[in-house]
Backbone bond lengths (Angstrom), bond angles and torsions (degrees), N, CA, C in turn:
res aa  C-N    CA-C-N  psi(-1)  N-CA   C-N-CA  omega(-1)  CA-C   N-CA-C  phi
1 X - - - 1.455 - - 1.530 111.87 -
2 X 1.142 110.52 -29.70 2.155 103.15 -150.65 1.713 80.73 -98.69
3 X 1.641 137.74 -22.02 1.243 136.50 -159.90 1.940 99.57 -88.69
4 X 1.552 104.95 -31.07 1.554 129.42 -162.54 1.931 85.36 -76.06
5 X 1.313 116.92 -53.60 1.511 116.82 -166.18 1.237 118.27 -47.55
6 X 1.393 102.91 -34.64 1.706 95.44 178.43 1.721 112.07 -123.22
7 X 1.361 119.38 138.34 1.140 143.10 -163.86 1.911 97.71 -79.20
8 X 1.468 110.56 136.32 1.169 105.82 155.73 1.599 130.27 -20.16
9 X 1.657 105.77 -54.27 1.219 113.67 -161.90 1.721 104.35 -77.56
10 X 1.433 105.75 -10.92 1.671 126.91 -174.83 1.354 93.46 -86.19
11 X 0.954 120.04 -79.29 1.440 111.38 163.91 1.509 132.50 -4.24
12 X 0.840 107.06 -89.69 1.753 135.21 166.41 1.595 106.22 -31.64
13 X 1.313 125.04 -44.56 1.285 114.22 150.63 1.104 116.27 -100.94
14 X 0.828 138.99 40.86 1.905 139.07 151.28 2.151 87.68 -96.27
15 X 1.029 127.86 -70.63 1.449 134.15 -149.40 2.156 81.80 -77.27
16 X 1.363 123.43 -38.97 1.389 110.82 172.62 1.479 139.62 -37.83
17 X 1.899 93.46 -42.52 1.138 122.73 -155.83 2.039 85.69 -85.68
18 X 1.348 113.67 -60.05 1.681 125.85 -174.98 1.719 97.01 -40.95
19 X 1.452 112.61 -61.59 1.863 98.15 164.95 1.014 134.88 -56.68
20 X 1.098 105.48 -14.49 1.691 102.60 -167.05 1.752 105.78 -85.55
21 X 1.742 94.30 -30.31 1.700 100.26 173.83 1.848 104.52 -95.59
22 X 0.918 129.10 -21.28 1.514 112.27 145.27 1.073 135.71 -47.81
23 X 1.484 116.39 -44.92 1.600 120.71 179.21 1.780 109.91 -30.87
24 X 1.325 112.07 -56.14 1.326 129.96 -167.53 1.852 112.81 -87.26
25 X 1.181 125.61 7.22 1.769 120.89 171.75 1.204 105.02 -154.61
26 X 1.212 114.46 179.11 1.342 130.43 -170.12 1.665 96.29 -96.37
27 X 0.960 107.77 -51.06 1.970 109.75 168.38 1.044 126.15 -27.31
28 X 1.082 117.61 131.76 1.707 128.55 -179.08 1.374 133.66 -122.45
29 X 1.544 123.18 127.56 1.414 126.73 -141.74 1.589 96.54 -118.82
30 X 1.195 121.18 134.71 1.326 134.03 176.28 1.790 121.14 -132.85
31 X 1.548 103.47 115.55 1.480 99.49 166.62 1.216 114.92 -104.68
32 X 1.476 100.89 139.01 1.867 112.33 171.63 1.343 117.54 -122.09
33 X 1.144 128.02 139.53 1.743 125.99 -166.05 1.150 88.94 -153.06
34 X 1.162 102.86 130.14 1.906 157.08 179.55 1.358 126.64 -121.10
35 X 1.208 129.93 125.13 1.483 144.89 143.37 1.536 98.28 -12.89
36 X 1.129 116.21 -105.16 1.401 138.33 -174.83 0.941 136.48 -100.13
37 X 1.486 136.36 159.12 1.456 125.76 -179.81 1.662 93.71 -144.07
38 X 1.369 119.96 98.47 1.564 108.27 170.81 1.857 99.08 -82.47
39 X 1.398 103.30 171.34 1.255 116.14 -157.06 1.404 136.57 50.73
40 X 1.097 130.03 -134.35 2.002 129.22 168.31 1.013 123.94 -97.39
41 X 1.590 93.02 107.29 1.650 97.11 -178.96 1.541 120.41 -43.90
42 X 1.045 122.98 -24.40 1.688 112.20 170.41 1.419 112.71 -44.72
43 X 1.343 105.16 -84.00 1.348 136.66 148.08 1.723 101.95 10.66
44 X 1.374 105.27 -73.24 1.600 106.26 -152.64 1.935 87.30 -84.68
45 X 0.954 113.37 -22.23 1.707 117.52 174.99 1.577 109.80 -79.34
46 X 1.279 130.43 -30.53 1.167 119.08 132.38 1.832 148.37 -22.13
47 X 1.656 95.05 -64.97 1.196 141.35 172.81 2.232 86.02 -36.37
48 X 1.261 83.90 -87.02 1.664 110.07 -162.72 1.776 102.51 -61.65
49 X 1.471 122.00 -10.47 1.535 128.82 174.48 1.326 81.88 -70.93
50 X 1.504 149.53 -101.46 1.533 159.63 -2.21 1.960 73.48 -177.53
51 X 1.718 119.53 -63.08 0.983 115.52 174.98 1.728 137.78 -65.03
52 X 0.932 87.61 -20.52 1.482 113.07 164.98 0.901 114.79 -66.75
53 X 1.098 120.35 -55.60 1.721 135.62 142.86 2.214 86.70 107.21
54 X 1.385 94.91 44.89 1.609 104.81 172.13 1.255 115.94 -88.00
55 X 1.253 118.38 7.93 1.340 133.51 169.27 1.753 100.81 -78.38
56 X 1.136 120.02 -27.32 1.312 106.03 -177.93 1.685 127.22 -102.87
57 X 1.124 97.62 41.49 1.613 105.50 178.97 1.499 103.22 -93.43
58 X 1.534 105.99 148.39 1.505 125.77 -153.66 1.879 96.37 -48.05
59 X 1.305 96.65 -60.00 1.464 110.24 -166.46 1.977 113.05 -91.07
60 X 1.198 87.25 24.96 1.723 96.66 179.57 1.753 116.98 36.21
61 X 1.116 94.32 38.06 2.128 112.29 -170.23 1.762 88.89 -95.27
62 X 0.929 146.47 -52.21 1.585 125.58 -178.71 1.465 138.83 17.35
63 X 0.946 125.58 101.29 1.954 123.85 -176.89 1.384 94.19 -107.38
64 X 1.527 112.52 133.54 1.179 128.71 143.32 1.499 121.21 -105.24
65 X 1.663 111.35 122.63 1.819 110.26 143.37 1.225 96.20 -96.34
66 X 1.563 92.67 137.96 1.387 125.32 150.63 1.407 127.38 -144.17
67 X 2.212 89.19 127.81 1.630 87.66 -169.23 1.285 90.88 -112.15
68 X 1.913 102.29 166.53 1.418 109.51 162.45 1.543 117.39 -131.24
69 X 1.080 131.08 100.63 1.723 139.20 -104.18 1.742 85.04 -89.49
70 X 1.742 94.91 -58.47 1.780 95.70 -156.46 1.598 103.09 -72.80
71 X 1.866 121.42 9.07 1.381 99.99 -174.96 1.600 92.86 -118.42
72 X 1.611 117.67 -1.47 1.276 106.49 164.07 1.464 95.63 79.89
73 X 1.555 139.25 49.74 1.331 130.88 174.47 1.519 84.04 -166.01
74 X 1.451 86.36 149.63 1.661 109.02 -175.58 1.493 117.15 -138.13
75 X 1.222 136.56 -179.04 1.631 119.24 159.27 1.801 110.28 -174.63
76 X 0.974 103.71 151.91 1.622 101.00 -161.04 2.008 92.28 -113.32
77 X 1.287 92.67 124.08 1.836 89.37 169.87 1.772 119.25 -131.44
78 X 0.924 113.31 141.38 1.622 115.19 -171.96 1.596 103.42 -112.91
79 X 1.137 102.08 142.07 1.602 112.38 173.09 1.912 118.00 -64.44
80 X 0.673 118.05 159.88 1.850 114.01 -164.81 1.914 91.63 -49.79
81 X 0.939 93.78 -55.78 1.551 103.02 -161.69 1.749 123.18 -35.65
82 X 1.135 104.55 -25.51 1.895 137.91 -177.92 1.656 94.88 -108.47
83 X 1.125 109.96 -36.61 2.097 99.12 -161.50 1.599 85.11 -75.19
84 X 1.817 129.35 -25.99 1.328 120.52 -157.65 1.789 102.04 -88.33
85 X 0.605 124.61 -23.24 1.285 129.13 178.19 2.155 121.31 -115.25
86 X 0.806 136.81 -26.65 1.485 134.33 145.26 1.695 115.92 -45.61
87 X 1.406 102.52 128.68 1.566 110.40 166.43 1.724 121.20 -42.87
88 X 1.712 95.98 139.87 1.447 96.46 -174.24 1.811 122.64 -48.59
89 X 1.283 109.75 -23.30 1.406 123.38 176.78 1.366 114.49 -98.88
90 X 1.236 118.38 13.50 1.664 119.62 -161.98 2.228 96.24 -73.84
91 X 1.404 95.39 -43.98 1.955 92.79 -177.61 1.353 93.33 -64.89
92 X 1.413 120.24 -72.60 1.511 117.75 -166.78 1.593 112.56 -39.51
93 X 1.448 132.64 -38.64 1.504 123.47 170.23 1.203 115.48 -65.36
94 X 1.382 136.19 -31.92 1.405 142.28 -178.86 1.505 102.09 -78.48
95 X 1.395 128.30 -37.75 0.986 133.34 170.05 1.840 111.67 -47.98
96 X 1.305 102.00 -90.95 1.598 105.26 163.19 1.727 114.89 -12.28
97 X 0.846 111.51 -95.63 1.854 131.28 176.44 1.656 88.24 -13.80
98 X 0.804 130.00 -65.44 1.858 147.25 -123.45 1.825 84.34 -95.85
99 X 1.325 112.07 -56.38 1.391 129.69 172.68 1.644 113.37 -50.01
100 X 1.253 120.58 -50.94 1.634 123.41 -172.83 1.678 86.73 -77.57
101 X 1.351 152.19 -42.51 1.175 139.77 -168.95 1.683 109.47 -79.64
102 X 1.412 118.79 -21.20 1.337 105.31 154.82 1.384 121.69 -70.51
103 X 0.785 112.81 -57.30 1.444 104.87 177.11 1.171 133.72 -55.33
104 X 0.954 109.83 -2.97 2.062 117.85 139.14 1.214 114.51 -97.98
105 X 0.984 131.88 0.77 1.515 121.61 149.18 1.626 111.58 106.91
106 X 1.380 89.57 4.68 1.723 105.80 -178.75 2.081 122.64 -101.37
107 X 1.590 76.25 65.21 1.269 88.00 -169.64 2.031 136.44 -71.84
108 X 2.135 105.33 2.45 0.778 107.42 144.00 1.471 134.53 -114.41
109 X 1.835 114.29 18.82 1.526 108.08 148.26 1.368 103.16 -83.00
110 X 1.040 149.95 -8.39 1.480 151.35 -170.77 1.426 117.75 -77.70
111 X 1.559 93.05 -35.17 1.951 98.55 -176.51 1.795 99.32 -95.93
112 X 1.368 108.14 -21.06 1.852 119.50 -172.09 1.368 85.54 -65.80
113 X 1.601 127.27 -85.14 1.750 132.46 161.54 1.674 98.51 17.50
114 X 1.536 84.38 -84.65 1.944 103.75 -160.82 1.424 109.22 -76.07
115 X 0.937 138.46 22.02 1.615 150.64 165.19 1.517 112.27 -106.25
116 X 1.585 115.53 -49.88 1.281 127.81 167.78 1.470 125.34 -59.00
117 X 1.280 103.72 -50.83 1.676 116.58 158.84 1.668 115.89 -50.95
118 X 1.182 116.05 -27.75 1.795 112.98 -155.35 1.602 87.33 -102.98
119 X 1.456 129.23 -31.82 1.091 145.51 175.57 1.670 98.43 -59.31
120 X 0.973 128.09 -60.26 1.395 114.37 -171.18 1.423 130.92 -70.38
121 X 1.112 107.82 -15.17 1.397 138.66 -171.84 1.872 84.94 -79.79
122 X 1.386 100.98 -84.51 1.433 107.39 173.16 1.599 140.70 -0.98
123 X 1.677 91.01 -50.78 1.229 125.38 -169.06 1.403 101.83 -86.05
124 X 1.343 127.90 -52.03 1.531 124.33 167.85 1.032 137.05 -64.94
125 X 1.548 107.60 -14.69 1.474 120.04 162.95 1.070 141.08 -100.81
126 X 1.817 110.80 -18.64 0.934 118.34 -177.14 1.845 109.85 -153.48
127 X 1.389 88.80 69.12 1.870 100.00 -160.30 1.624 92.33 -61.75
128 X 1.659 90.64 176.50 1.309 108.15 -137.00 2.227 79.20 -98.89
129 X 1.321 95.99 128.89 1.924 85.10 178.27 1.700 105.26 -108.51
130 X 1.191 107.50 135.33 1.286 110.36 173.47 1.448 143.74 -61.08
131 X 1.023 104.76 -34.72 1.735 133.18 166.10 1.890 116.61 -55.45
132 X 1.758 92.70 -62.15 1.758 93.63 -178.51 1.501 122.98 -107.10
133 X 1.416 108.06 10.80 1.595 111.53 -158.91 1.349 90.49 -89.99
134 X 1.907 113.87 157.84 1.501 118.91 -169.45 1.963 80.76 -165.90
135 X 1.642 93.94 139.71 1.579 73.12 169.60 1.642 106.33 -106.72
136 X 1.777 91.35 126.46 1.479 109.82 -177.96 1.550 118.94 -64.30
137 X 1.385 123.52 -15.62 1.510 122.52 -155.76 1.883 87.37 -126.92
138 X 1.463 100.99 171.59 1.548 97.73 172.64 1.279 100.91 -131.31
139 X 1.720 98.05 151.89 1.726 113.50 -165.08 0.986 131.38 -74.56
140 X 1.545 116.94 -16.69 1.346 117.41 -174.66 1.598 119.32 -89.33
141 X 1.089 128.81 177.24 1.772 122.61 -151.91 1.357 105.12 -111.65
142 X 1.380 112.50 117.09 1.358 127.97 -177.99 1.532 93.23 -67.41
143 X 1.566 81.99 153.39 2.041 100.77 171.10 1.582 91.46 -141.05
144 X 1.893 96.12 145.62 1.396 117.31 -162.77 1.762 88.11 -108.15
């Protein structure tokens, strides 16, 4: 199901949109989509950070989306390095945005939105340097 939801061509701008806000920081953005998530989605978005193993980027800047399609819950988590410097409302606004585009059913302008948003943030905090930057994580969208 969660692999069926999005179309190649959905795809392609979901992983478009993650370069396009890489181009500009050292931060690194990861989507994962899942069937299900029993218990708290934090929790299980945790879970899939830790395996990802996005905990280990130089500058601890890491974004995770993670959706879980058939339970209709999602959750966005940043590595300390981004949670220490982004506004106290910065997830909860990306949250919202990301939220009104599900609910039309447009669930890859919804993650493009919240990729673009996390991207800018990214970029002001943690611009992109020419000399040592490498991208540590890979772009395309894990399925659980």
């Amino acid at each position: 199901m969660a692999e069926k939801l999005f179309s190649q061509e959905d795809r392609d701008i979901i992983i478009a949109a993650i370069q396009a806000a890489e181009q500009e920081t050292s931060g690194e953005i990861q989507v994962h989509i899942e069937n299900h998530c029993s218990g708290d989605v934090m929790d299980r978005a945790a879970e899939v950070f830790e395996t990802l193993k996005m905990h280990q980027t130089k500058e601890r800047n890491a974004v995770l989306f993670y959706l879980a399609v058939q339970d209709h819950r999602f959750a966005i988590l940043g590595d300390c390095g981004i949670n220490g410097v982004v506004p106290a409302d910065f997830w909860e606004n990306i949250k919202e945005r990301m939220l009104a585009e599900f609910k039309k059913g447009r669930f890859t302008e919804a993650l493009r939105i919240g990729i673009e948003m996390c991207g800018l943030q990214l970029k002001a905090h943690f611009p992109f340097n020419q000399k040592g930057d490498i991208n540590e994580l890979p772009d395309e969208i894990s399925f659980g």
